[in-house]
C-alpha positions as CSV (number, residue, x, y, z in Angstrom):
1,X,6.1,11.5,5.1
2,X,6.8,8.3,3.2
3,X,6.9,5.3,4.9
4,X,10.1,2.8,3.2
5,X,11.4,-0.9,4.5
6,X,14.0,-2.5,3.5
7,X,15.4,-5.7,4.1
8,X,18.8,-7.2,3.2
9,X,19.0,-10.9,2.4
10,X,21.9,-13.3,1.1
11,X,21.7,-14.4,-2.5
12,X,22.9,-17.9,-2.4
13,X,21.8,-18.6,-6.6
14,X,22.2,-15.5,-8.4
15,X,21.0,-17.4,-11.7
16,X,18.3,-18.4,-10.2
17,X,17.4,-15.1,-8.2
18,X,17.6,-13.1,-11.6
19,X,15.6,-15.3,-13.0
20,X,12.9,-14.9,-10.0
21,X,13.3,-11.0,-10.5
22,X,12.1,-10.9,-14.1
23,X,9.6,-13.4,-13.5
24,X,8.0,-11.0,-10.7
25,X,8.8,-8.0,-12.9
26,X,7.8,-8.6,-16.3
27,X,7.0,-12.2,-16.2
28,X,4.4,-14.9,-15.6
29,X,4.6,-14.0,-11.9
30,X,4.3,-10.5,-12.1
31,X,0.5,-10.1,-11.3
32,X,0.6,-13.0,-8.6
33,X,3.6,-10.7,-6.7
34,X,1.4,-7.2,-7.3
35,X,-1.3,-8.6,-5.2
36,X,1.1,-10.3,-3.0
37,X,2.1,-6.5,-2.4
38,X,-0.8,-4.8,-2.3
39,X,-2.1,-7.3,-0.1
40,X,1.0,-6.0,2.2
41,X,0.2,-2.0,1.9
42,X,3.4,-1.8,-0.5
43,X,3.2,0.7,-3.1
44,X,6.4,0.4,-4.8
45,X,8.9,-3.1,-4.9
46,X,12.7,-2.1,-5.8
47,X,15.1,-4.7,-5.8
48,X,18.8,-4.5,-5.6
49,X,21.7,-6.5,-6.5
50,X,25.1,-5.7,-4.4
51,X,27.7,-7.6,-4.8
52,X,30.2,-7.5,-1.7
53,X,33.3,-9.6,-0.6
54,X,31.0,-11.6,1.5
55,X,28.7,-12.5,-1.6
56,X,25.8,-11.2,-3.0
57,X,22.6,-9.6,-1.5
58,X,19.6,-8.9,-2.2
59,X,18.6,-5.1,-0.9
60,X,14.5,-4.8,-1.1
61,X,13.4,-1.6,-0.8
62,X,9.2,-1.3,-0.4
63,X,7.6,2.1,-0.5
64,X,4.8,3.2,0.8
65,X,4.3,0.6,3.4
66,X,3.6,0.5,7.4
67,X,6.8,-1.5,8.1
68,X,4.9,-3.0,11.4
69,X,1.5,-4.1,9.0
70,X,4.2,-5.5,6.2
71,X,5.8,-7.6,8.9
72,X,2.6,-8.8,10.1
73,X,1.9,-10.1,6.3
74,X,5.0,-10.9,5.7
75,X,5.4,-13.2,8.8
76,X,1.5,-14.0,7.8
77,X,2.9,-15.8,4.7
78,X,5.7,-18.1,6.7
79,X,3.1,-19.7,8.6
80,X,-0.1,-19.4,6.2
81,X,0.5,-18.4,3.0
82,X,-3.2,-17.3,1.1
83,X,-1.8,-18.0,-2.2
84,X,0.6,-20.3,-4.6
85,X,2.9,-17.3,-5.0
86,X,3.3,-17.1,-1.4
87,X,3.5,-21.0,-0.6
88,X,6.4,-20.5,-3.9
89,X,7.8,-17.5,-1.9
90,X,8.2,-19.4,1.3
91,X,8.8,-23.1,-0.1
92,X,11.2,-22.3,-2.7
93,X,12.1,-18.5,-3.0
94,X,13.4,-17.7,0.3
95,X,15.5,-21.0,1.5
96,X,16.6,-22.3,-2.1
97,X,17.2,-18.4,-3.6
98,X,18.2,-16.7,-0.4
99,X,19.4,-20.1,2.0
100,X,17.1,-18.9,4.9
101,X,15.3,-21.5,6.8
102,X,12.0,-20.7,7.1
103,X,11.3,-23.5,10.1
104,X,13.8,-21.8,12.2
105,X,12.3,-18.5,14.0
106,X,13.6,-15.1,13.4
107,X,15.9,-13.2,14.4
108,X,15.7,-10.2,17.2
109,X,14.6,-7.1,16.0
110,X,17.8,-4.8,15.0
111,X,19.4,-2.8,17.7
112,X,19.3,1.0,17.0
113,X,22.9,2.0,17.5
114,X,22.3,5.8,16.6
115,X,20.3,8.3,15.3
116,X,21.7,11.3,13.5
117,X,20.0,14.5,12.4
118,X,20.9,17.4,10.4
């Protein structure tokens, strides 16, 4: 079975983002964002742009990925980060690009509200 996350996040700088998303693709922050990755069990990264009448998100989709072990590096990376990439993630990326503040703690875990099978 494959193991997917996703996470939904505001986009408060869609310049700004896009220009993040092809430096992580294809740019000069591409390799720093693999290991970033691979240092979080993710095999695959895609990243969505939906617009709604409530503004723009971000919908990341990572495959291949324990979504308990991903959290654990992901919240790993708030409080330490092990690398510039992720100090740039959490210092700039996520509060200027996405207008989260890191400094505040999460939110609750999602409540299940159904479960439908076929």
């Amino acid at each position: 079975m494959t193991q997917i996350a996703v996470a939904v996040m505001p986009i408060v700088d869609v310049g700004a983002w896009q220009a993040f998303a092809d430096e992580i693709s294809t740019g000069a922050r591409s390799e720093a964002h693999r290991a970033f990755l691979r240092r979080g069990g993710v095999g695959k990264e895609t990243l969505f742009h939906q617009q709604t009448p409530m503004g723009d998100l971000l919908v990341m989709v990572w495959d291949g990925v324990d979504t308990n072990a991903m959290a654990a590096h992901f919240g790993s990376m708030l409080q330490d980060p092990a690398s510039d990439h992720e100090r740039y993630l959490r210092d700039y990326v996520i509060p200027e690009l996405h207008g989260i503040d890191t400094q505040q703690p999460p939110p609750p875990p999602a409540s299940q509200v159904a479960e439908i099978t076929t």
